[in-house]
DRENKE-439017 format. One record per residue: residue in three letters; x, y negated, z of N, C-alpha, C in turn. Coordinates in pm, whole numbers, padded with zeros to 5 digits, always signed. Example, Ala and Ser with C-alpha at 12.3 -4.5 7.8 and 13.67 -1.06 7.14 Angstrom:
// residues 2
ALA+01319+00569+00780+01230+00450+00780+01320+00330+00780
SER+01285+00225+00708+01367+00106+00714+01290-00003+00787
END
This chain:
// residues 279
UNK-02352+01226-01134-02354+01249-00989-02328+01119-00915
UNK-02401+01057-00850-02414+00945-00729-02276+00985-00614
UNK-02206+00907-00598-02106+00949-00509-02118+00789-00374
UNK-02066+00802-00292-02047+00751-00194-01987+00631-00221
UNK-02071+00488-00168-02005+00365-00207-01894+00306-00166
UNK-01827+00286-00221-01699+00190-00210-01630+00051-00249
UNK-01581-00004-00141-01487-00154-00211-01347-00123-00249
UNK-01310-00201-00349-01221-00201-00356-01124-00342-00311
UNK-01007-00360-00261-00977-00478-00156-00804-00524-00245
UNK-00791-00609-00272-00653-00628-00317-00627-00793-00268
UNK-00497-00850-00311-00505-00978-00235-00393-01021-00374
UNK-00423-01169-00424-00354-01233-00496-00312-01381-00447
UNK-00104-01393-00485-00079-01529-00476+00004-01624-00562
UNK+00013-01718-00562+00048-01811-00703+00166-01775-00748
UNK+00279-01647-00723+00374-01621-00791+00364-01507-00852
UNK+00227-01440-00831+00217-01319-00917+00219-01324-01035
UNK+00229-01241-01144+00199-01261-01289+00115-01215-01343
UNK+00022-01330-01402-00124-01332-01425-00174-01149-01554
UNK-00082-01138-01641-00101-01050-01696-00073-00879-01605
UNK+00003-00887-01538-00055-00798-01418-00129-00772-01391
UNK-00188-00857-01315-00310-00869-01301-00465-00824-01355
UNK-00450-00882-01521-00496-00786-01569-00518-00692-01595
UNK-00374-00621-01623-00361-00478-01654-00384-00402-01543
UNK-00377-00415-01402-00444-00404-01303-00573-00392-01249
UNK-00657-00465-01306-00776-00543-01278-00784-00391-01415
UNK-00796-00385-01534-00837-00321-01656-00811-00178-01602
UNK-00748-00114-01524-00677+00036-01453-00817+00060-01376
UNK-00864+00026-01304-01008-00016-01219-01121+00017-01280
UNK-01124-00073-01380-01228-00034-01424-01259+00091-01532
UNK-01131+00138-01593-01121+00228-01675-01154+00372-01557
UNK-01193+00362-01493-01224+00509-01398-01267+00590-01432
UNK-01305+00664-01347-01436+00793-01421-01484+00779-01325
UNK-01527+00688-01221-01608+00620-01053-01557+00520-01107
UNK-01638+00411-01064-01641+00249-01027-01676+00225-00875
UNK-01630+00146-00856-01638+00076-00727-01742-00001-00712
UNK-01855-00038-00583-01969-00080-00573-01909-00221-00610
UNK-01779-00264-00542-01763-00377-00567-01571-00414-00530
UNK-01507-00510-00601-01345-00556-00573-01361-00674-00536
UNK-01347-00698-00421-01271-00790-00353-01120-00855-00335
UNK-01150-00949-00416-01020-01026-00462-00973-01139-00347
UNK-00865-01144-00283-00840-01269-00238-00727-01338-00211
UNK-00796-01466-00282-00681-01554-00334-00565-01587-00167
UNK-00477-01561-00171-00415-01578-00075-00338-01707-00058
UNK-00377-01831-00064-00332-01940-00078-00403-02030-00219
UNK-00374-02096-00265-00415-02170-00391-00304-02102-00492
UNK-00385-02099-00598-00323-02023-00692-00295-02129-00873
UNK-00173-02063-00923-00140-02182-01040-00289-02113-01140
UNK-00263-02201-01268-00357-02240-01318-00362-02132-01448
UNK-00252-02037-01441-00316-01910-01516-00385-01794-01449
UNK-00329-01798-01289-00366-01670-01254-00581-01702-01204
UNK-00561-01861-01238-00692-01899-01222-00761-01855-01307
UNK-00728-01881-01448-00797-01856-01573-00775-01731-01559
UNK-00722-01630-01558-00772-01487-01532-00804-01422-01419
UNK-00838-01490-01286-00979-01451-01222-01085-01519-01294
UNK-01112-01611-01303-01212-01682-01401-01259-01572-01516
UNK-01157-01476-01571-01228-01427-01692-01271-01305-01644
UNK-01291-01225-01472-01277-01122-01413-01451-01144-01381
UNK-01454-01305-01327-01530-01383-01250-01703-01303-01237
UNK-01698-01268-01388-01879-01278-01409-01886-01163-01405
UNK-01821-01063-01417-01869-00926-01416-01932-00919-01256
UNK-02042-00857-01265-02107-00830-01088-01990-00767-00974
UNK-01959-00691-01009-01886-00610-00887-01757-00662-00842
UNK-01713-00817-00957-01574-00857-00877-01618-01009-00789
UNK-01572-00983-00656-01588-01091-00585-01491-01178-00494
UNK-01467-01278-00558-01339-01358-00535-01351-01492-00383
UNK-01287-01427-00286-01254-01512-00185-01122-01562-00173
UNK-01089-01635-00072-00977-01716-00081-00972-01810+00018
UNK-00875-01894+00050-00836-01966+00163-00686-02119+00087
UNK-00662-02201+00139-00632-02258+00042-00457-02258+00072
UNK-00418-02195+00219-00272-02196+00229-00244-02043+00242
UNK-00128-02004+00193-00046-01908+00187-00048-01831+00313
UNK-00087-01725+00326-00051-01654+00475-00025-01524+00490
UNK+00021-01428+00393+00099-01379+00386-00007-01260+00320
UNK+00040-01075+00330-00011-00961+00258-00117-00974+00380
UNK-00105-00939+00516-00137-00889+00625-00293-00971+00667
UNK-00266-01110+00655-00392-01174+00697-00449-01168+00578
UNK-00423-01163+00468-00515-01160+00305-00594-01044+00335
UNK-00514-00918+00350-00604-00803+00360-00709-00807+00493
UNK-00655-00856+00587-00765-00882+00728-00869-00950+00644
UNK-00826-01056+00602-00927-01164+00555-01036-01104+00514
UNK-01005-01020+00396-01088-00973+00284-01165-00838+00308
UNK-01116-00806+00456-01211-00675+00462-01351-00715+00504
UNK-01292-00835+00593-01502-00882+00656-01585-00906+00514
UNK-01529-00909+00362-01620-00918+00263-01625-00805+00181
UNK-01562-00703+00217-01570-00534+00198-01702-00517+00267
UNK-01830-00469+00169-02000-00444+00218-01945-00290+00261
UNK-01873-00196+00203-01900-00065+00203-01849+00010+00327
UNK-01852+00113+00323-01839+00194+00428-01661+00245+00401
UNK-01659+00291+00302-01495+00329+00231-01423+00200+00169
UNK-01327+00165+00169-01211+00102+00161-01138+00111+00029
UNK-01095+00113-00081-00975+00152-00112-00868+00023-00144
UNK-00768+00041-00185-00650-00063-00137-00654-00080-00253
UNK-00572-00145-00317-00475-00186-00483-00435-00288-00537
UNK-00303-00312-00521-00227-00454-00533-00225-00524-00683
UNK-00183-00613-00686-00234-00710-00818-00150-00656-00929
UNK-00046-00576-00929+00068-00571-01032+00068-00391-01021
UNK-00048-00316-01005-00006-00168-01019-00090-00146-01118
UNK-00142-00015-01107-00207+00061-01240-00258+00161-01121
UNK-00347+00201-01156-00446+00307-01115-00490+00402-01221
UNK-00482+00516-01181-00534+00626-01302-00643+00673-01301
UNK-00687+00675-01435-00854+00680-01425-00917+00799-01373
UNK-00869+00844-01307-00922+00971-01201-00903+00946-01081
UNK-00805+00829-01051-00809+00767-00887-00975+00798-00827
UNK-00989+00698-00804-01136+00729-00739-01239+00831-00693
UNK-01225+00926-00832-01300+01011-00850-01220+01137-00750
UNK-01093+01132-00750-01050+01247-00676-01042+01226-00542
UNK-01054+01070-00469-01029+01034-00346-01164+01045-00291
UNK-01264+00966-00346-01389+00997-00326-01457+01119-00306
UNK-01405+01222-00366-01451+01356-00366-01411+01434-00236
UNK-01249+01370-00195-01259+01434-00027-01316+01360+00066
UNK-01294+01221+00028-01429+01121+00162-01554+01195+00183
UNK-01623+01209+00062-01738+01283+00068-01730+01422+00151
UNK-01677+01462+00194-01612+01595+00264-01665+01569+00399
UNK-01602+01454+00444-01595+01377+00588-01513+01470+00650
UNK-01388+01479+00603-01267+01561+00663-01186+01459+00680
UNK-01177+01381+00612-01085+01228+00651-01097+01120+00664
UNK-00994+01045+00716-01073+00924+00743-00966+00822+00680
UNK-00874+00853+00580-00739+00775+00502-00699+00855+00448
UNK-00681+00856+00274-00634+00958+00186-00546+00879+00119
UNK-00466+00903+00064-00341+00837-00011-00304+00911-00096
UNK-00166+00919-00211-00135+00967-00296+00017+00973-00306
UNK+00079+01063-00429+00184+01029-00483+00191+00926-00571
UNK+00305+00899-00592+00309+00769-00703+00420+00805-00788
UNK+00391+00689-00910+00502+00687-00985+00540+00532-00992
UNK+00692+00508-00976+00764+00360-01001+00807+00334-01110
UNK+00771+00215-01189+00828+00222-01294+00865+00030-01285
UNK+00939-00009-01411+00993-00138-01394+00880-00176-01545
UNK+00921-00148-01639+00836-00251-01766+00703-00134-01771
UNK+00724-00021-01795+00607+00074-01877+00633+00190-01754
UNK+00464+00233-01722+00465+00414-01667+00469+00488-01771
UNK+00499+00481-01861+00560+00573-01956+00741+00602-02005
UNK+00785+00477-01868+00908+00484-01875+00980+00521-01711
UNK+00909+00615-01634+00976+00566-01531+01071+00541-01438
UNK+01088+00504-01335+01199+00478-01259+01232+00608-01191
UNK+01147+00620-01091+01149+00751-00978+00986+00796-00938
UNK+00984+00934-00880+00847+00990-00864+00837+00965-00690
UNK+00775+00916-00620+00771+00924-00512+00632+01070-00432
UNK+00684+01108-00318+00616+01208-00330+00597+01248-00153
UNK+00463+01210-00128+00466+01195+00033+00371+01339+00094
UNK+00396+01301+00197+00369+01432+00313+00186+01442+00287
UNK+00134+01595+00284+00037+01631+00218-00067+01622+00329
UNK-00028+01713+00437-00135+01753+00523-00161+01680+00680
UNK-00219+01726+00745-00246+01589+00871-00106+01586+00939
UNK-00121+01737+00977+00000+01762+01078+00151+01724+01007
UNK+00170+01760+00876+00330+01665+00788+00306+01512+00791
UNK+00194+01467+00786+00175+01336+00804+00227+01262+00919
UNK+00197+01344+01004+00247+01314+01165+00366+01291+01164
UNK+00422+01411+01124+00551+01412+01163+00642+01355+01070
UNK+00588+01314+00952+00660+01231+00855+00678+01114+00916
UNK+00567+01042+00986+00523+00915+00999+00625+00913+01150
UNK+00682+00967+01191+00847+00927+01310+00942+00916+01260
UNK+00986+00933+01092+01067+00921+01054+01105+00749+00953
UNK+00912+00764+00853+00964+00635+00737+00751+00676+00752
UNK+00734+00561+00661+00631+00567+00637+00569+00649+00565
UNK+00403+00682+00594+00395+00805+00564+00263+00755+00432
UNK+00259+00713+00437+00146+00612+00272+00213+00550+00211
UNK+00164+00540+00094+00249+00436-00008+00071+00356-00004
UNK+00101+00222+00035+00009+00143+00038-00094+00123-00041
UNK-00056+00020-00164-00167+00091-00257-00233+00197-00300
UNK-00192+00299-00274-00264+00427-00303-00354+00502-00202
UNK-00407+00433-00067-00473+00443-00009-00612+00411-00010
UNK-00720+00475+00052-00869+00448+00097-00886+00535+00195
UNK-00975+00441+00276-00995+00406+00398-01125+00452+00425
UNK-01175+00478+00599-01285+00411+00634-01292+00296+00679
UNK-01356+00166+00677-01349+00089+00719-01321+00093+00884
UNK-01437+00150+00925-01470+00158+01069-01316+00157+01117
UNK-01250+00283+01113-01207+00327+01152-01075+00217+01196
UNK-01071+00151+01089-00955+00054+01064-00979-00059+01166
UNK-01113-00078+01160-01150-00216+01220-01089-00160+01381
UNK-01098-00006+01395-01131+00034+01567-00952+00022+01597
UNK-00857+00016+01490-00744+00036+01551-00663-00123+01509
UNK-00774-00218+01505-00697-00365+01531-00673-00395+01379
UNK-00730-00318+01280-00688-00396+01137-00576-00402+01074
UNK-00552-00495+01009-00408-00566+00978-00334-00646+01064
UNK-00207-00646+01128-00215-00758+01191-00051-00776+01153
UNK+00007-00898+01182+00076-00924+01183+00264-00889+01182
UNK+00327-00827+01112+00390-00719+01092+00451-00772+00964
UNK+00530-00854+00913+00615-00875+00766+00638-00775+00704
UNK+00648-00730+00607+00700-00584+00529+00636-00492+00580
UNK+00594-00475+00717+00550-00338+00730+00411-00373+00803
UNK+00329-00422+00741+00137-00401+00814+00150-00314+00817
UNK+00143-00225+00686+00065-00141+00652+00080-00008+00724
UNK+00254+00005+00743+00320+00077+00830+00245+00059+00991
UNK+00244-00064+01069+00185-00074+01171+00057-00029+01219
UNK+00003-00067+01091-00135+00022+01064-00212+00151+01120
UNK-00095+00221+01017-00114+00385+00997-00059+00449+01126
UNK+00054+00378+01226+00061+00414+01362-00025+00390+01468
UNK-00101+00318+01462-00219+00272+01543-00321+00393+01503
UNK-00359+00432+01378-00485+00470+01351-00443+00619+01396
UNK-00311+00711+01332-00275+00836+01402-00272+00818+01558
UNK-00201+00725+01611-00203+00735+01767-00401+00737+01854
UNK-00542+00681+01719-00643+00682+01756-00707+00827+01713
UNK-00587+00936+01663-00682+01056+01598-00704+01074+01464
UNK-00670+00996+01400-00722+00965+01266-00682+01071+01192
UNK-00755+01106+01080-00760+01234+01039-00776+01222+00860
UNK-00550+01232+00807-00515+01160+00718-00493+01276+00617
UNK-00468+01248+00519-00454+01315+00353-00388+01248+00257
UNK-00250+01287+00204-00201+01261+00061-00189+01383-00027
UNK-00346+01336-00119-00323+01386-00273-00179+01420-00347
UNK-00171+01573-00352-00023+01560-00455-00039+01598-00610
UNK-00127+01402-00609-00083+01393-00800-00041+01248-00760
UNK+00001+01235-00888+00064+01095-00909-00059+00996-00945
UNK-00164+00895-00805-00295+00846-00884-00241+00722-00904
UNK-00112+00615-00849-00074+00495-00867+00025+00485-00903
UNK+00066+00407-01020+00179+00363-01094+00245+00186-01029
UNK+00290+00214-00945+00370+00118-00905+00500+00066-00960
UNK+00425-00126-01041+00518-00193-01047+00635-00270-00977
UNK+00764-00200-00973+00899-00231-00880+01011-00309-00968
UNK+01060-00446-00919+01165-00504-00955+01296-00502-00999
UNK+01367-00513-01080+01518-00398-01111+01595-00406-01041
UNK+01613-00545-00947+01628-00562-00802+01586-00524-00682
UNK+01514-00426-00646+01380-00456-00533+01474-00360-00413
UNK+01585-00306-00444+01715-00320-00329+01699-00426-00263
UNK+01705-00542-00270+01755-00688-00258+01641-00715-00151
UNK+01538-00692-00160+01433-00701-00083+01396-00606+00060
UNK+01466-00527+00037+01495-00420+00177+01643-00432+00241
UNK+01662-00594+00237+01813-00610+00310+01833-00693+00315
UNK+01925-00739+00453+01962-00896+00441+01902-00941+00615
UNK+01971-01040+00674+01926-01107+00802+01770-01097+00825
UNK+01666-01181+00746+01584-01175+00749+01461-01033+00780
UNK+01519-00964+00630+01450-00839+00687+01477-00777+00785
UNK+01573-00734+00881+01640-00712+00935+01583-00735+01057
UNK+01549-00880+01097+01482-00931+01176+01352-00879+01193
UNK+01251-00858+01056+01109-00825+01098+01122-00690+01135
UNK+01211-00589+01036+01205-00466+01083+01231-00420+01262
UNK+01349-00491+01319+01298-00529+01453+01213-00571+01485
UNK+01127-00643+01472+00989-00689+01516+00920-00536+01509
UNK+00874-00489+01382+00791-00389+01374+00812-00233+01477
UNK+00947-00221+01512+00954-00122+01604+00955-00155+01723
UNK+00964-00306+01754+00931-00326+01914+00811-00290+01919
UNK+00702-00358+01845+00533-00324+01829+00550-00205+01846
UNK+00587-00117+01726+00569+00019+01763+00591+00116+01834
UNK+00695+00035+01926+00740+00080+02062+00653+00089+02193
UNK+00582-00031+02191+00457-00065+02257+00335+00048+02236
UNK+00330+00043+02133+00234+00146+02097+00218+00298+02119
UNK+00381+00312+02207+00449+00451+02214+00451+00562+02161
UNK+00436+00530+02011+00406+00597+01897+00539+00666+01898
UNK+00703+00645+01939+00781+00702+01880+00858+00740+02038
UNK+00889+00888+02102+00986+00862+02214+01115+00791+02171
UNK+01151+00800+02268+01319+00690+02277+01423+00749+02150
UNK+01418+00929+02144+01512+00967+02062+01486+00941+01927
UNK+01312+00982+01919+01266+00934+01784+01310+00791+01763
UNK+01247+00674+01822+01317+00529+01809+01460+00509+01759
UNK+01558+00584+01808+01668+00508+01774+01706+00597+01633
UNK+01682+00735+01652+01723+00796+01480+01617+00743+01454
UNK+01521+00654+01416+01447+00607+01263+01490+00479+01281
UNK+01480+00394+01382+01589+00253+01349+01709+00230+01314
UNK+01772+00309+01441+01921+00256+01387+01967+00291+01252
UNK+01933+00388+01207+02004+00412+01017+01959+00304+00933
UNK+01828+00293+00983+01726+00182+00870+01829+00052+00880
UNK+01841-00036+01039+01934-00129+01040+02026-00118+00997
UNK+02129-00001+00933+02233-00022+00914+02222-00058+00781
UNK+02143+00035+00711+02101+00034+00555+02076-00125+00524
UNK+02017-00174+00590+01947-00323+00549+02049-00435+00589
UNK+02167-00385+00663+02254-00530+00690+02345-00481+00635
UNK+02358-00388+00525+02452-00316+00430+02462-00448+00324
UNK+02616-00489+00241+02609-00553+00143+02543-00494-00002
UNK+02477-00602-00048+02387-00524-00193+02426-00434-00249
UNK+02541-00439-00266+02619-00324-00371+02626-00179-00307
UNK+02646-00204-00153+02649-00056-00069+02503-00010-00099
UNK+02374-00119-00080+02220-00035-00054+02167-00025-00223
UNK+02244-00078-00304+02210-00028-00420+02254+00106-00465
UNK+02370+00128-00415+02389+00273-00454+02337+00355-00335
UNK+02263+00357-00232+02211+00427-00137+02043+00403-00178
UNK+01967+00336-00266+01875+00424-00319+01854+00483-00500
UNK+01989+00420-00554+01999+00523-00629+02017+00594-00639
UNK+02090+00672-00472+02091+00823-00489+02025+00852-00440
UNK+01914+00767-00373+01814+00841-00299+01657+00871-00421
UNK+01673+00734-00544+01578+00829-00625+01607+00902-00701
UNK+01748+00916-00744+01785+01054-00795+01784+01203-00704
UNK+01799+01162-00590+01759+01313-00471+01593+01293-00522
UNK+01527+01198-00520+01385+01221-00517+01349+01327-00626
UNK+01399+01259-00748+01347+01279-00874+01387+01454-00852
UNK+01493+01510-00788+01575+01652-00803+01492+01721-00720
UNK+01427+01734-00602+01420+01766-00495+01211+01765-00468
UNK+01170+01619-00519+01051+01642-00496+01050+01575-00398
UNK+01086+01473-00307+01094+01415-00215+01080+01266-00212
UNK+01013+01183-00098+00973+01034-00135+01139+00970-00124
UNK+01082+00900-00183+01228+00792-00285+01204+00667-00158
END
């Protein structure tokens, strides 16, 4: 059966790890659908293994490698790389996950519907092996839970999304947003109508750090996550009451010392894992 063409869009930079990559890049192609074509892009200059394995990606037809030669972050990589997305559908997938070889085939099958216009998934986190994992993450199913998920925390787990292009291009793209594009994103495109779906199977195995607490805290983050709700304030995506219950807890969580926000999502993926609920 001929199904509806698609890119696939991911973005690579010189601290990733090249065997990732692979195993990444190998998740893709193991499908039961292939993608018309993956769009790779190098997000800065890259060291000299993760070269040699785009190089060994290189010749197959459908992978096509762009790039730019300084560092500029998730947000402009993915802008970058959509003007070399030919297709009409989108799908996302970062350099260090796994995709299950029914991804495609099950996302594709509701695009083809033309009931949506952004489908996403559950996931699973794992640290060395998805046969070992961490926590099940598990997001809001239908348009209207989507909605109302999306005033609280984000309502996609990033990689596990596809897109219409169009649609993306009509609500400003990627833009500028540290930690949370993707988040900025998905409020623009609901505030344009957009008409969203998460699959409840597990289609992406997301690789997470034994640290990756450490990365949702601290001055810095702290800072962008302010940034991202002024934007989204602008956008008047959230009233005033919504605004301050989904910020203020988040700020507190993130200027929490490590040891406090480490045990505040270990019990939050142990509530996940009990409960059925995103981690």
């Amino acid at each position: 059966m001929e199904h509806l063409a698609f890119s696939v869009l991911m973005s690579v930079y010189t601290q990733e790890n090249p065997r990732y990559l692979k195993e990444a890049l190998n998740s893709l192609f193991a499908n039961t659908v292939l993608p018309k074509e993956i769009v790779i892009v190098k997000d800065g200059t890259l060291n000299e293994e993760l070269e040699k394995m785009l190089a060994s990606f290189s010749e197959n037809p459908i992978v096509r490698i762009v790039g730019y030669e300084k560092n500029q972050g998730l947000g402009y990589a993915l802008n970058y790389g959509l003007r070399f997305c030919t297709c009409p559908i989108v799908a996302r997938m970062d350099s260090d996950d796994l995709s299950s070889s029914d991804r495609f085939e099950k996302q594709i099958a509701l695009m083809e519907t033309g009931e949506y216009d952004l489908i996403g998934s559950n996931t699973v986190e794992f640290i060395d092996t998805p046969e070992n994992p961490l926590s099940y993450r598990y997001m809001p199913e239908t348009p209207e839970e989507i909605r109302l998920y999306s005033k609280k925390r984000n309502p996609f787990i990033h990689p596990s999304v596809m897109f219409r292009k169009d649609k993306v291009l009509e609500a400003g793209s990627y833009l500028t947003a540290l930690y949370f594009e993707d988040y900025y994103l998905w409020i623009r495109l609901l505030n344009k109508g957009a008409r969203c779906y998460n699959i409840q199977e597990n289609l992406v195995y997301m690789r997470v750090s034994p640290d990756f607490y450490k990365r949702r805290g601290g001055i810095r983050y702290a800072r962008h996550m302010r940034h991202f709700f002024a934007l989204a304030k602008k956008e008047n995506y959230f009233t005033k009451k919504e605004y301050l219950a989904t910020y203020l807890p988040r700020m507190v969580v993130s200027l929490s010392p490590n040891f406090i926000r480490k045990r505040f999502y270990a019990k939050k993926l142990r509530s996940a894992e009990r409960k059925g609920t995103d981690s």
